[in-house]
BARO-549672 format. One record per residue (C-alpha): x, y negated, z negated. Coordinates in Angstrom, 1 decimal. Each point is the difference from the previous one (the first is absolute). Layout:
N
> X | Y | Z;
...
END
This chain:
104
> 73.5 | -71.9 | -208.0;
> -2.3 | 2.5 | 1.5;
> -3.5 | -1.0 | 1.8;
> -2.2 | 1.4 | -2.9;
> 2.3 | -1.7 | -2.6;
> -0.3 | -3.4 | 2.0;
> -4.0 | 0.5 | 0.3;
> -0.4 | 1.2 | -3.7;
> 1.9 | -3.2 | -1.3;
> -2.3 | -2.0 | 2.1;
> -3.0 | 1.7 | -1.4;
> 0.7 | -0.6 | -3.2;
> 1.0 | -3.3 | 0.5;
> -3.5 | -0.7 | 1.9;
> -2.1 | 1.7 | -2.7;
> 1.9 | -2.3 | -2.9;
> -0.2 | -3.7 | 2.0;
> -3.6 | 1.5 | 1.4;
> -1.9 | -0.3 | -3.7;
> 2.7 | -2.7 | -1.5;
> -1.5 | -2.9 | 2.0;
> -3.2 | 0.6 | -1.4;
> 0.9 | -0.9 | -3.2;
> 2.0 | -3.0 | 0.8;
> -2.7 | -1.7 | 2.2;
> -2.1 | -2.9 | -1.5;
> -3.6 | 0.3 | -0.3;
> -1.0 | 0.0 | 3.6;
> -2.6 | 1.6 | 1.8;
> 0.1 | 1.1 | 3.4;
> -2.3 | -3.2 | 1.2;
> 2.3 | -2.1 | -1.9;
> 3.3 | 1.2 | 1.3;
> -1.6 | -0.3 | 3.7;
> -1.1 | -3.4 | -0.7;
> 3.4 | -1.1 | -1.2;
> 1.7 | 1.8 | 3.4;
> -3.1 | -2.2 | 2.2;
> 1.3 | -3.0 | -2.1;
> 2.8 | 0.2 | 1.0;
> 0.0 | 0.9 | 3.3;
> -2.0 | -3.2 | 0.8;
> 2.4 | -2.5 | -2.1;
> 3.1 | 1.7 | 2.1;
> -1.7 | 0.0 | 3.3;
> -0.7 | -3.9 | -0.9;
> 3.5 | -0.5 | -0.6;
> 1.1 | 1.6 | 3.3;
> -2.2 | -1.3 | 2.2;
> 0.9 | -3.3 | -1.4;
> 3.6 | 0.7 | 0.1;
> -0.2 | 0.7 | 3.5;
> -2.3 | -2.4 | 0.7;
> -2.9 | 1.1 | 0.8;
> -1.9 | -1.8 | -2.4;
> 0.9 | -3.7 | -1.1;
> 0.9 | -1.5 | -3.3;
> -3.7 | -1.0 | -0.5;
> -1.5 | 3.3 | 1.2;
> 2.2 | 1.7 | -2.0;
> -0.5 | -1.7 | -3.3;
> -3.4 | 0.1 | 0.4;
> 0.2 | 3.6 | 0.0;
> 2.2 | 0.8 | -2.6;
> -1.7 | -2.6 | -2.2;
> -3.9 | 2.1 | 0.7;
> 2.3 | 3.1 | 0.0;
> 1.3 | -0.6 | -3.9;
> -3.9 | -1.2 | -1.2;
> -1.1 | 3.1 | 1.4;
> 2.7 | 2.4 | -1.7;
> -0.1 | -1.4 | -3.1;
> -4.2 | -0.3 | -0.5;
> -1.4 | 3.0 | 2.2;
> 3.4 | 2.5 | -0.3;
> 2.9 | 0.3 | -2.1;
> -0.3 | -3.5 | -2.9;
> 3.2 | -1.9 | -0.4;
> 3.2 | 2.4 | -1.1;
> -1.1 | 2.4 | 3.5;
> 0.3 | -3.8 | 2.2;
> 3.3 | -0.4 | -1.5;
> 0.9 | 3.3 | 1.2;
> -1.3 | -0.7 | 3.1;
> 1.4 | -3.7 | 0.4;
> 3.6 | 1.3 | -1.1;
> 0.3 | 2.9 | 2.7;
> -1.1 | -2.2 | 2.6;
> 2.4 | -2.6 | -0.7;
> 3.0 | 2.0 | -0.7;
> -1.2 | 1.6 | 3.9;
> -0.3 | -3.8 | 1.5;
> 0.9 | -2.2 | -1.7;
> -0.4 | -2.6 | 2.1;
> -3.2 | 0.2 | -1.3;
> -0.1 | -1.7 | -3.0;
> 0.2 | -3.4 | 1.7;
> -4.0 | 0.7 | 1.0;
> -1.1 | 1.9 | -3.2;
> -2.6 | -1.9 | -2.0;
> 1.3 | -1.7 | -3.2;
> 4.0 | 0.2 | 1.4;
> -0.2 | -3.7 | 0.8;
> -0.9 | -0.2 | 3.3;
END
């Protein structure tokens, strides 16, 4: 394949996926979609640093525990903390031993 048939495929390509995902996203604003990526930035950091132990079991509880009132109330409501509580689980899972209402 020549250069301008390889470049014209990928145009096209990148002009169909570029207005697709706009109609398959949720309701989300902007400020929503950030404050889901701060969300969960914080609960994975959490989970690292207490995964390499940086924080303790208590430290870390405690911070996940304030982490998930604040998501839910002031952010994203229950479904989004789900979300958020799934990812960072399935990335350390190690930390579900400290997350609030696992037992612990």
């Amino acid at each position: 394949m020549t250069m301008r048939v390889v470049f014209g495929s990928l145009l096209a390509a990148t002009a169909f996926l570029g207005s697709a995902p706009v109609m398959a996203l949720p309701s989300l604003d902007d400020l929503e979609i950030k404050l889901q990526g701060e969300a969960q930035g914080w609960l994975n950091a959490t989970c690292t640093y207490y995964d390499i132990g940086w924080l303790s079991e208590e430290q870390a509880s405690r911070a996940i525990r304030r982490l998930v009132v604040r998501i839910k109330g002031d952010y994203l409501g229950e479904d989004l903390t789900r979300q958020a509580k799934k990812i960072a689980l399935e990335r350390s899972p190690s930390c579900q031993t400290i997350w609030p209402g696992s037992g612990n």
